[in-house]
Residue frames as a rotation matrix with the C-alpha (Angstrom) as fourth column:
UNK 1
0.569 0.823 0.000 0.00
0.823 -0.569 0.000 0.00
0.000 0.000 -1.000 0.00
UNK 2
-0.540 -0.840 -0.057 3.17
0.776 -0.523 0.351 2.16
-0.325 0.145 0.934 -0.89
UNK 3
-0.330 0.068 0.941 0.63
0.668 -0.687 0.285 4.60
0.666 0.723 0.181 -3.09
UNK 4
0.765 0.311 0.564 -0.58
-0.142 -0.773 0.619 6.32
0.628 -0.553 -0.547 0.10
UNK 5
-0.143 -0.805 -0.576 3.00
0.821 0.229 -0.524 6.43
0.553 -0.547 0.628 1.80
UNK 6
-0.937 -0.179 0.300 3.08
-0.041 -0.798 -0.601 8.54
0.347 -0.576 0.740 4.93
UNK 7
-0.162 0.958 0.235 -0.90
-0.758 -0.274 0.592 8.44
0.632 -0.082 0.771 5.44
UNK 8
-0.698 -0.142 0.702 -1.30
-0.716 0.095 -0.692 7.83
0.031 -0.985 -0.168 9.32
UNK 9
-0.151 0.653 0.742 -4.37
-0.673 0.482 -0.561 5.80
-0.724 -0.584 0.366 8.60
UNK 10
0.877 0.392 -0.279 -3.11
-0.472 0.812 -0.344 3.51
0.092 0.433 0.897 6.43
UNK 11
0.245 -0.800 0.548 -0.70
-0.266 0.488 0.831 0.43
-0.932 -0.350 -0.093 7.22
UNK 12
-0.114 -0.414 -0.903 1.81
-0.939 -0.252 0.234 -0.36
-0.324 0.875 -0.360 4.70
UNK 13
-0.804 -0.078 -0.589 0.63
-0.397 0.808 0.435 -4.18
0.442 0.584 -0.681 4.93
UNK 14
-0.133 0.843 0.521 -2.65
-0.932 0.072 -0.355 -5.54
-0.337 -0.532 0.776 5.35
UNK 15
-0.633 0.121 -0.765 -3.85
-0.465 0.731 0.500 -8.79
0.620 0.672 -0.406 4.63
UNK 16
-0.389 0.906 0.169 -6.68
-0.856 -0.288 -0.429 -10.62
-0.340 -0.311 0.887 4.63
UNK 17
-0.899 -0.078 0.430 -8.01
0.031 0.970 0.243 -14.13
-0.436 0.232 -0.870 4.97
UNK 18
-0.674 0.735 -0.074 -10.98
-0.728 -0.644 0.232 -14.36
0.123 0.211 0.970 3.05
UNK 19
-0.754 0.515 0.407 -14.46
0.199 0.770 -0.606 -16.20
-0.626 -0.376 -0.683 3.68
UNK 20
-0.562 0.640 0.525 -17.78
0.797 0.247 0.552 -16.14
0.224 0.728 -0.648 2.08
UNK 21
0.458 0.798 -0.391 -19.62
0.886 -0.376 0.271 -13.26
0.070 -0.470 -0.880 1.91
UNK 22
0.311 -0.467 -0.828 -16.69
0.678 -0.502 0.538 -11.22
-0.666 -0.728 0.160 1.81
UNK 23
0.704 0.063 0.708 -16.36
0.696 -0.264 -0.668 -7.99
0.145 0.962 -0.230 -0.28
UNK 24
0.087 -0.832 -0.549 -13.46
0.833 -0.242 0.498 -5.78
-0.547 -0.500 0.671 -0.61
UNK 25
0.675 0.075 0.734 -12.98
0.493 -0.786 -0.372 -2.33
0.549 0.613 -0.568 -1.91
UNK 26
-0.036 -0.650 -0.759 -10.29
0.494 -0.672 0.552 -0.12
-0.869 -0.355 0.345 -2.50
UNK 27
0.768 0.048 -0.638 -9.40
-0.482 -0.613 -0.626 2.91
-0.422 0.788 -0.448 -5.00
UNK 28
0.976 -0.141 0.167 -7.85
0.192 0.189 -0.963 1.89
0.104 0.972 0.212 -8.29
UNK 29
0.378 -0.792 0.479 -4.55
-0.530 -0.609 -0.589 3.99
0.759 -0.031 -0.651 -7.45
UNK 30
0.435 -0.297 0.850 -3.70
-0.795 0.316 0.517 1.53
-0.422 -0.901 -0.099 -4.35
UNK 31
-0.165 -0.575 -0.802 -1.20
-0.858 0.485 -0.171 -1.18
0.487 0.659 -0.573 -5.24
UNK 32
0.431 0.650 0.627 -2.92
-0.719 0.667 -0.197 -4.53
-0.546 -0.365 0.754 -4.26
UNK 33
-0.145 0.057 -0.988 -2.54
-0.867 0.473 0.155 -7.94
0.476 0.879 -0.019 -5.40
UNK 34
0.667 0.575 0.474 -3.85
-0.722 0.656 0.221 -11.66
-0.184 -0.489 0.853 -4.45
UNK 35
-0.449 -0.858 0.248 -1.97
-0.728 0.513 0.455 -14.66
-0.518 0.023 -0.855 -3.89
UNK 36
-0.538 0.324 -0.778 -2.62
-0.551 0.562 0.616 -17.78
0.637 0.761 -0.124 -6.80
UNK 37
0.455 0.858 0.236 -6.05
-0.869 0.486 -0.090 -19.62
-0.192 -0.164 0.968 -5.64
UNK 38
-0.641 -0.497 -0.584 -4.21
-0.642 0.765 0.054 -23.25
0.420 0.410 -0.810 -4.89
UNK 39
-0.352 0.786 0.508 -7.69
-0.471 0.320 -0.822 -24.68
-0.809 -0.529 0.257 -3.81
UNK 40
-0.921 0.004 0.390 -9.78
0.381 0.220 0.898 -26.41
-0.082 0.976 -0.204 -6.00
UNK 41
-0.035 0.804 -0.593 -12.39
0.545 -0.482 -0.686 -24.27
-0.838 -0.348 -0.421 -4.55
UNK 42
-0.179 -0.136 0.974 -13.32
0.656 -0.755 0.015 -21.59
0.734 0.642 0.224 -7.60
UNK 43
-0.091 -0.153 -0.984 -12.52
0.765 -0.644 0.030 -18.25
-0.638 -0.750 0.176 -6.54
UNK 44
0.512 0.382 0.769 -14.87
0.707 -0.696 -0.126 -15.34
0.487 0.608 -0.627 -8.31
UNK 45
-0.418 -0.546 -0.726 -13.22
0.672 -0.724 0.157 -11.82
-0.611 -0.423 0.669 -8.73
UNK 46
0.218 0.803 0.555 -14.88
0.953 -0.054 -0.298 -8.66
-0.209 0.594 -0.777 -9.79
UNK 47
-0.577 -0.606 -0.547 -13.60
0.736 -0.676 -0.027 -5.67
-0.353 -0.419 0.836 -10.77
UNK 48
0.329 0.768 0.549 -15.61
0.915 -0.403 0.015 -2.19
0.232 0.498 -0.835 -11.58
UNK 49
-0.936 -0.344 0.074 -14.84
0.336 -0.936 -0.103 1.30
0.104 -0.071 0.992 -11.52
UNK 50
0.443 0.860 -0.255 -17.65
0.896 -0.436 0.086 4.21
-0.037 -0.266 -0.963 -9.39
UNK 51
-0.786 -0.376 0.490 -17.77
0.377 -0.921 -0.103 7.46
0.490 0.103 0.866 -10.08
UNK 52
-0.337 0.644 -0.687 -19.85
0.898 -0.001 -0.441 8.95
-0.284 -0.765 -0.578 -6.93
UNK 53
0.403 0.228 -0.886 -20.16
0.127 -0.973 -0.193 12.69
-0.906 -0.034 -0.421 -8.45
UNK 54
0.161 -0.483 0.861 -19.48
0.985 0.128 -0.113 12.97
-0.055 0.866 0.496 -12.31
UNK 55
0.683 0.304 -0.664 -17.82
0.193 -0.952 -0.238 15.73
-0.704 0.034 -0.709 -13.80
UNK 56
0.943 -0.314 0.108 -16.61
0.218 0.341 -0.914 16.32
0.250 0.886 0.390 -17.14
UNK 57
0.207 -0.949 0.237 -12.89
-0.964 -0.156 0.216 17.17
-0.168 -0.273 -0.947 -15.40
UNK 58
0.302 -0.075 0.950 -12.80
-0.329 0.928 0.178 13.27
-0.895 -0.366 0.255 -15.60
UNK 59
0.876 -0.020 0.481 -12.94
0.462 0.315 -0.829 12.93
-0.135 0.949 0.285 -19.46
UNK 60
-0.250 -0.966 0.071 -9.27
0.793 -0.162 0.588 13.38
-0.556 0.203 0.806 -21.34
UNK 61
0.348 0.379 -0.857 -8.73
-0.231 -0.852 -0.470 16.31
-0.908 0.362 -0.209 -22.78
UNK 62
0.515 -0.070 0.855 -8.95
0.802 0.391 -0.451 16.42
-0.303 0.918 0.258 -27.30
């Protein structure tokens, strides 16, 4: 979680066992990753992008 270095209320390692039922969210800009599913359980991942308040500052400029 290096992308928010210095920021008192985040730790620089978290980790998490997961269970059913369990949803995670973070912002896009946080460096994350999951370790290789060595179950033969299937393990579903979703990914999606929210924009709570649009504004056209968001679109690239032409």
């Amino acid at each position: 979680m290096g992308a928010i270095r210095g920021d008192g209320q985040v730790e620089a390692e978290h980790r998490i066992l997961p269970e059913a039922g369990c949803l995670l969210v973070w912002p896009a800009f946080l460096h994350h990753m999951v370790h290789p599913n060595l179950s033969r359980e299937a393990r579903i991942s979703v990914s999606f992008n929210v924009v709570l308040r649009w504004s056209e500052k968001y679109l690239p400029k032409q």
